[in-house]
N, C-alpha and C positions, 0 to 999 in steps of 0.2 A: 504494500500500500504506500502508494508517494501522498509526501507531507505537502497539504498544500497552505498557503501563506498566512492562514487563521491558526493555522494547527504549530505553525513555525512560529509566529509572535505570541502564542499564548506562551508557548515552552518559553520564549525568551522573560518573559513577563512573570513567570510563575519562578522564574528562577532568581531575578533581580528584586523580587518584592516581597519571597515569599518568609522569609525569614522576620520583614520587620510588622507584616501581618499577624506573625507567630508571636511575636513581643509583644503586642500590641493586645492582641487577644488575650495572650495571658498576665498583663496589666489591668486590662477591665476586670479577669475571674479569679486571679488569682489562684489557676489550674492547670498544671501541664496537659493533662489530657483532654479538657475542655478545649482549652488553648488551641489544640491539634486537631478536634475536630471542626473548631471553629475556623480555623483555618482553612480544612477542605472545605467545607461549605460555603466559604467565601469564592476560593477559586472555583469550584462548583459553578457559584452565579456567576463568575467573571464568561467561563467557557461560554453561559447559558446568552452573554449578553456580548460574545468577540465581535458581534456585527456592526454593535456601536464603536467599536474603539480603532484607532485612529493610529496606525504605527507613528511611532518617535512620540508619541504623547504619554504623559505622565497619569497612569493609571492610579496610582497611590491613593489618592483622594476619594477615586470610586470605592476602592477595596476598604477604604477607611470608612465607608457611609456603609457597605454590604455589614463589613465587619460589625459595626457598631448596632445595626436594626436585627443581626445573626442574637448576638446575644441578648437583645431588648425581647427579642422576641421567646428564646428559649425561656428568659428569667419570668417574664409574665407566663409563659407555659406552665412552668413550674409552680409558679406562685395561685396561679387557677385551682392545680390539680389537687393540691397543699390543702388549701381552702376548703373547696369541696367535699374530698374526704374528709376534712376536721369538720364540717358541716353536718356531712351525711352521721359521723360516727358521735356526734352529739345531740342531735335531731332525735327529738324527745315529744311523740303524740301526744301522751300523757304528760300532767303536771306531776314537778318533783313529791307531793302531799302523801304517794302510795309509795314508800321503797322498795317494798316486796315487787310490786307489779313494773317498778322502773328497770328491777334487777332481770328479771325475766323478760323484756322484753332486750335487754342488751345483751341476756344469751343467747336469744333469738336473733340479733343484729348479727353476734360473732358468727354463730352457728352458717349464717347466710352469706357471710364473708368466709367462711371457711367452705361451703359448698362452690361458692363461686371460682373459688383458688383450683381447687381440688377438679373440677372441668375445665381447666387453661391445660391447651398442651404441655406435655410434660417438660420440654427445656423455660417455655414462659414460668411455669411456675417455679422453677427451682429457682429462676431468675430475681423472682418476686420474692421466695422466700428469704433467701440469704440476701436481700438490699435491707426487706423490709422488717422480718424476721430477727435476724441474726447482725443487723444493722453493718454488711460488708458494703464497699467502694464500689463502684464499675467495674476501674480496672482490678481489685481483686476478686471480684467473681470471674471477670473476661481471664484471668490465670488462671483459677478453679477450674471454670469450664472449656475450655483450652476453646476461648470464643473475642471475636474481637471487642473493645469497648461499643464498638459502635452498635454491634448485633447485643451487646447488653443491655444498651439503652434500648433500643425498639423494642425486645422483649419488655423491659421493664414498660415504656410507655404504652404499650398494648394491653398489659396486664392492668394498668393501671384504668384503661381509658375502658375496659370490659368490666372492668370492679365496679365501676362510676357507673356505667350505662344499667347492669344490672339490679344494683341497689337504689336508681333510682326508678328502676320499673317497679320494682318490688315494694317502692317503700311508698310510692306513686308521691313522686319529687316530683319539681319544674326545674330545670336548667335554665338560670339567673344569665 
């Protein structure tokens, strides 16, 4: 396959910028592996957008605005999902006046989060267990499971976004 002149200035472009994207990212997270995924997903959108760009011009800026909305966006991701599940698993029909019947209904909650787990494919869930369970890292589960960080986040955000979807048919939520 011949390279043709999109495919020649990204190489040039991913190699003269691509280092201070990676500082840069892990300045805002303070995460090497963050950092490194944020990084592909930046060049990621550069490839997605080589039509706009212009050889001999200084891409930096753009990479710096991808960069910068990469991680705005994951952090609100996360701060949604956060939310939620702290919503869902306080989310209380009854008033706190009956203790008996509040204690029962949150081993019904558990019971129905542990049913939910228990029908996630079996790598999702190992994934889920040891983040959320056993309180490990990305990348020390992606070493566990001899899995990349990036397939442990998907799992983990699949797991998450199936817990969510369930428990709110079940508990007949509205999604805010």
């Amino acid at each position: 396959m011949s390279d043709n002149p999109s495919r020649i200035l990204f190489g040039q472009l991913f190699e003269s910028n691509r280092e201070k994207v990676y500082r840069f990212a892990f300045k805002l997270t303070d995460d090497r592996q963050r950092a490194e995924e944020i990084t592909q997903q930046c060049f990621i959108k550069l490839w997605e957008n080589m039509h706009k760009v212009q050889e001999g011009q200084d891409v930096f800026p753009l990479l710096f605005v991808f960069t910068k909305h990469i991680v705005i966006d994951e952090t609100r991701k996360l701060y949604r999902e956060r939310k939620t599940l702290t919503h869902i698993s306080q989310h209380q029909p009854i008033s706190n006046e009956n203790a008996e019947e509040n204690a029962l209904l949150r081993k019904e909650f558990n019971q129905q989060v542990h049913k939910v787990i228990e029908q996630m494919p079996e790598q999702r869930r190992n994934v889920y267990i040891l983040s959320r369970d056993k309180g490990q890292s990305n990348k020390e589960i992606a070493d566990q499971l001899s899995l990349s960080p990036t397939t442990v986040r998907n799992h983990l955000t699949l797991a998450l976004q199936s817990l969510k979807r369930e428990l709110m048919v079940r508990y007949d939520m509205e999604t805010k």
